[in-house]
N, C-alpha and C positions, 0 to 999 in steps of 0.2 A: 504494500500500500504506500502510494505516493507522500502522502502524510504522518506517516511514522517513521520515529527514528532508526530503527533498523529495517531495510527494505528488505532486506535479505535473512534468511535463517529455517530454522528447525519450526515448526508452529509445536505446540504440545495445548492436548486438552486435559484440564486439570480438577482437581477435586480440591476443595480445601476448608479445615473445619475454621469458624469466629471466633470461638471461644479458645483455642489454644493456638489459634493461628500455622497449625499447619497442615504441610498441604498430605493428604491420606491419599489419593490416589490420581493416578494421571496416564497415558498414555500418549507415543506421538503420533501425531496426525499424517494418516497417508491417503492422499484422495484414490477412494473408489468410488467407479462413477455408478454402480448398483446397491451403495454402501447408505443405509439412512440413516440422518443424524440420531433420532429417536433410537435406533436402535444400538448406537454407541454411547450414546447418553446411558443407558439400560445396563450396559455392559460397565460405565465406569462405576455407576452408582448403585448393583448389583448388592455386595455387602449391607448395604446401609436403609434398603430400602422395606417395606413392612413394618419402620421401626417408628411410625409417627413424624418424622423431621419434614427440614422445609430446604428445598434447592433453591438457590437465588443464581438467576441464570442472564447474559446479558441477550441482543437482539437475535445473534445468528442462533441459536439454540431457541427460545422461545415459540413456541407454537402450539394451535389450540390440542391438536393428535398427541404432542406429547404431555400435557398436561392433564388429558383425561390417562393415555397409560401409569403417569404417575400416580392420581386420584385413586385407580384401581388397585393401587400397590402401598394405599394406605400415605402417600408421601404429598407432601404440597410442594407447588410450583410457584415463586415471582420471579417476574423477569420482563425486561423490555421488551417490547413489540415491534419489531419495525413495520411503518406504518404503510407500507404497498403491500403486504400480506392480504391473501384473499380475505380472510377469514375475521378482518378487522370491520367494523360497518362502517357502511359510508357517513356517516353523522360523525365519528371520529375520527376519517382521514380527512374530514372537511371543517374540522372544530378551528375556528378563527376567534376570538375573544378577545377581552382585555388581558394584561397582562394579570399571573395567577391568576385567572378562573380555573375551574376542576368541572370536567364531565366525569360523570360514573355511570358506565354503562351494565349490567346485570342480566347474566341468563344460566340460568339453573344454581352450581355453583361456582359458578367465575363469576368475577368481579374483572373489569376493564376501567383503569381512572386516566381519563387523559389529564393532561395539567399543561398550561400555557406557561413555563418557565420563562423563556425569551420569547422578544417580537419576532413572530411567523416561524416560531420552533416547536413542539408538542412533543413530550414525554409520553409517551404510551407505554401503559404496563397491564400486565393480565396478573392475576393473583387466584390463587385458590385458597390460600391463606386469611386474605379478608373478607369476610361474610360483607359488613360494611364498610364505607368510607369515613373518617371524621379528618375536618381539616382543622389543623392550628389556628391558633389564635396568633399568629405571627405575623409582621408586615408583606412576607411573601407566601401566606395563608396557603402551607404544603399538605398534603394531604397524608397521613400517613402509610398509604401505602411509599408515597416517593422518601419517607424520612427510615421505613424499615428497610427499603432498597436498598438507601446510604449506607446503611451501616452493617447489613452484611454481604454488601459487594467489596467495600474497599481491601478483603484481605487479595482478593484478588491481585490487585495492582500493586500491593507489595511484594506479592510472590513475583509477579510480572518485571518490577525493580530490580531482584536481587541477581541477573544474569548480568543487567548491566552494566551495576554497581563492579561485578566483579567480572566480568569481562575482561581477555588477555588483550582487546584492543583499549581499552582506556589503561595507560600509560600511571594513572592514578592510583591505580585498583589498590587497597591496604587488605585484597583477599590473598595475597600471595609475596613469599618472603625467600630469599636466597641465602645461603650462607657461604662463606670460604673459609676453609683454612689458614689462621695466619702462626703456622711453625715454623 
């Protein structure tokens, strides 16, 4: 991708717990073109799943197929929608507002909250996790679906950090030490 900083590399999909911050299980990514995501999702999250928890998933992974096989397997799904998915209605790929306003769209148990974050930008999230929506009391009146996203997406992009951080091209790296001899 043109817009990140390494254009180049290994892709891996990853598993990773909030609460101790790491990462339980992952796999790397090899495109196959008869291979469904749903069905690698399934395979990393295998272990963990009948056990009640909740997967917080960004836009390429999301979708409504894998969130009802989650449903069935006792697990809940949030996660961003990208918003040219069939499966999103048209009232919420067309949501224009003022700035924070919150749509909440509902059918059966999914919950879909769009939210107008920035001008002509829209957060879309599917949740099976929130029966309802409530928004803050905040000047940016966020819904808490968007403020549980926050905060169990972010271990991700520190896991995502740490290749970086120590990377044998950054000249900087304090992941790696030399020593010599001086007899």
């Amino acid at each position: 991708m043109a817009n990140k900083p390494d254009k180049f590399g290994i892709k891996f999909w990853i598993a990773a717990d909030v609460d101790s911050k790491y990462l339980f299980s992952g796999f790397r990514y090899h495109r196959k073109e008869n291979d469904q995501p749903s069905d690698q999702i399934l395979g990393l999250l295998e272990p963990y799943l009948q056990c009640g928890r909740n997967v917080t998933m960004d836009n390429f992974f999301t979708f409504l197929k894998l969130s009802r096989l989650l449903n069935d397997k006792k697990t809940s799904l949030l996660g961003t929608v990208n918003g040219t998915r069939s499966e999103v209605p048209p009232t919420a790929k067309n949501f224009k507002q003022q700035l924070y306003a919150t749509y909440v769209y509902k059918h059966k148990d999914t919950t879909l909250t769009v939210y107008q974050g920035k001008v002509n930008k829209n957060v879309i999230l599917l949740s099976l996790l929130h029966p309802s929506v409530n928004i803050a009391e905040n000047e940016k009146k966020t819904p808490d679906t968007i403020q549980y996203y926050n905060t169990t997406k972010f271990i991700v992009y520190i896991i995502d950090q740490v290749p970086r951080k120590y990377s044998i091209k950054n000249r900087q790296s304090s992941g790696l030490f030399m020593f010599s001899s001086m007899c």
